[in-house]
C-alpha positions, -999 to +999 in steps of 0.1 A: -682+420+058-657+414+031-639+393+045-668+370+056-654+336+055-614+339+052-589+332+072-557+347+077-525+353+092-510+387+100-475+385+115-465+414+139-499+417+143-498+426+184-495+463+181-487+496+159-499+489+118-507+448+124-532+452+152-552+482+131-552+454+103-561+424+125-593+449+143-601+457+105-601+418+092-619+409+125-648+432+118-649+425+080-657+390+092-625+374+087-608+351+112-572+358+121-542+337+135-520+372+152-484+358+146-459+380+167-430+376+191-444+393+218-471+367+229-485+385+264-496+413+234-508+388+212-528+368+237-539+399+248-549+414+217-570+380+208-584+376+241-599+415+235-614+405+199-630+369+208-629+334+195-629+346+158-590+356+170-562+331+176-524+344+191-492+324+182-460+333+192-436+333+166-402+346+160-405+348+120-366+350+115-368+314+128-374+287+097-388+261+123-412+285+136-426+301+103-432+262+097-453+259+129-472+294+124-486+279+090-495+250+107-512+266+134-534+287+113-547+260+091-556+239+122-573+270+138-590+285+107-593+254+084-566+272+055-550+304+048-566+327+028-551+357+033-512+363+045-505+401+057-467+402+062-466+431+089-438+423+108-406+448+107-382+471+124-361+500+116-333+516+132-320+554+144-309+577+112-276+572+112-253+573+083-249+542+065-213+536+069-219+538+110-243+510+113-238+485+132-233+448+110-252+435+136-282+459+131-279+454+093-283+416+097-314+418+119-327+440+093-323+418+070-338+389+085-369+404+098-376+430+068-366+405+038-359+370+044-392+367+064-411+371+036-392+347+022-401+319+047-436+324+047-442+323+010-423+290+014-450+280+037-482+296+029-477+301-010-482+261-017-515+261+004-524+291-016-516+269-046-536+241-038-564+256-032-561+278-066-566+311-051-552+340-019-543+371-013-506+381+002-499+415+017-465+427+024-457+460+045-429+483+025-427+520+030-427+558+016-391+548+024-386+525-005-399+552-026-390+583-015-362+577+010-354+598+037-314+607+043-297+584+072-320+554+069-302+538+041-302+502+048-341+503+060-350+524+028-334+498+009-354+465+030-383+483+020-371+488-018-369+452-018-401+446-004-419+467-031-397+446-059-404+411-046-442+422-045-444+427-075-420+399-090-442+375-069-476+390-083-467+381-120-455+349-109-485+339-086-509+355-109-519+320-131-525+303-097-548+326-087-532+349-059-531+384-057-497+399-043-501+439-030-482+462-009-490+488+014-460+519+014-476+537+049-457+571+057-443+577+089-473+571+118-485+561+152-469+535+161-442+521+182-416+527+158-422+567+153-395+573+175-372+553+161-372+567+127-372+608+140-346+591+165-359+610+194-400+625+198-401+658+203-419+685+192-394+704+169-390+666+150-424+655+147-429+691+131-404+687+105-421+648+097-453+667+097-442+695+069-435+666+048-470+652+046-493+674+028-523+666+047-508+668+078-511+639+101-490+607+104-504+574+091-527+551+123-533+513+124-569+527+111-557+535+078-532+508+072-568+483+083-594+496+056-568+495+027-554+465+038-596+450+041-596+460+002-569+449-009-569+413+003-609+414-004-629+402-036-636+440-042-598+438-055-597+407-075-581+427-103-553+442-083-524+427-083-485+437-081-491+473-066-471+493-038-505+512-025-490+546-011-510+553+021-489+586+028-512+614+028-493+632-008-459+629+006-447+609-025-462+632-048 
């Protein structure tokens, strides 16, 4: 029960790495506003969990409804404690010259200028109240990149920069800014990345990974539980690399 008592908001957190981190929160005690654009998932997913779990539907490349999701979770949890920035999406390899503009922007606005818009929200509650935790979701990719994902390698580059240029800056008001970098994993976006799922490709992610496996929601929930938990009050400003050796 680290999380006995907090309140937070974890956007994309209907499926793939967000719901393993909403479960996680949920049984550490914490109560949890899921913020996603799919809002049958959501619902469902808070319907499954009980009355400690609220859905919100929210596009989070929309300023107006970042705005509302902050609102939201301070009416349904009392504050924000805790803000796990999950959502993202990734695109086909391809080489970078052949993506599409249109791609590129969505990229942009969902990976990186989210972030932006909730720590516009949620970082002067945190201020007030002289203390939170803010979890953003990069990637292996930011630090080892893979060939043919150029422009979501370099989203999740960013990611791992403005987590830590927001940790030094946040750090005299009392919040803690982390990442999670999560290799490859069970999620809805697998395919994406390896572009098609078969067994000749997951093999060739597989020999990557020293210990074998992809990443689940399961290990993206218990580090995200310590990191945005008292047990880490002196972490602040790391890219946690839950990858399983592949950056070594």
């Amino acid at each position: 029960m680290r999380l006995d008592g907090k309140s937070a908001i974890v956007t994309g957190g209907a499926s793939g790495f967000g719901a393993g981190i909403v479960r996680r929160f949920v049984a550490e005690g914490a109560r949890v506003l899921i913020a996603d654009i799919n809002a049958d998932a959501a619902n469902e997913l808070a319907a499954e969990l009980g009355e400690e779990v609220g859905a919100a539907s929210v596009d989070i490349t929309d300023t107006s409804d970042v705005e509302w999701m902050a609102t939201t979770a301070v009416e349904f949890a009392g504050g924000i404690d805790i803000l796990v920035n999950n959502a993202g999406i990734g695109h086909t390899p391809e080489s970078m010259e052949a993506l599409d503009e249109e791609l590129f922007d969505r990229l942009y606005e969902v990976n990186i200028k989210s972030i932006y818009r909730t720590a516009r929200q949620v970082v002067p509650l945190m201020k007030k109240a002289g203390s939170g935790a803010i979890l953003n979701m990069a990637s292996t990719a930011g630090v080892s990149p893979r060939p043919n994902l150029t422009w979501y390698n370099a989203s999740k580059g960013w990611v791992i920069t403005a987590t830590r240029s927001m940790a030094i800056e946040l750090a005299d008001c009392g919040i803690r800014v982390n990442a999670l970098n999560p290799v490859a994993g069970e999620t809805p976006l697998l395919k994406t990345f390896m572009g098609e799922d078969t067994p000749e490709i997951r093999a060739k992610f597989l020999a990557s990974i020293p210990v074998g496996r992809f990443s689940t929601p399961d290990d993206m929930g218990a580090a995200a539980a310590f990191l945005c938990s008292d047990d880490a009050s002196m972490i602040t400003g790391v890219a946690l690399e839950i990858d399983g050796g592949r950056c070594i």
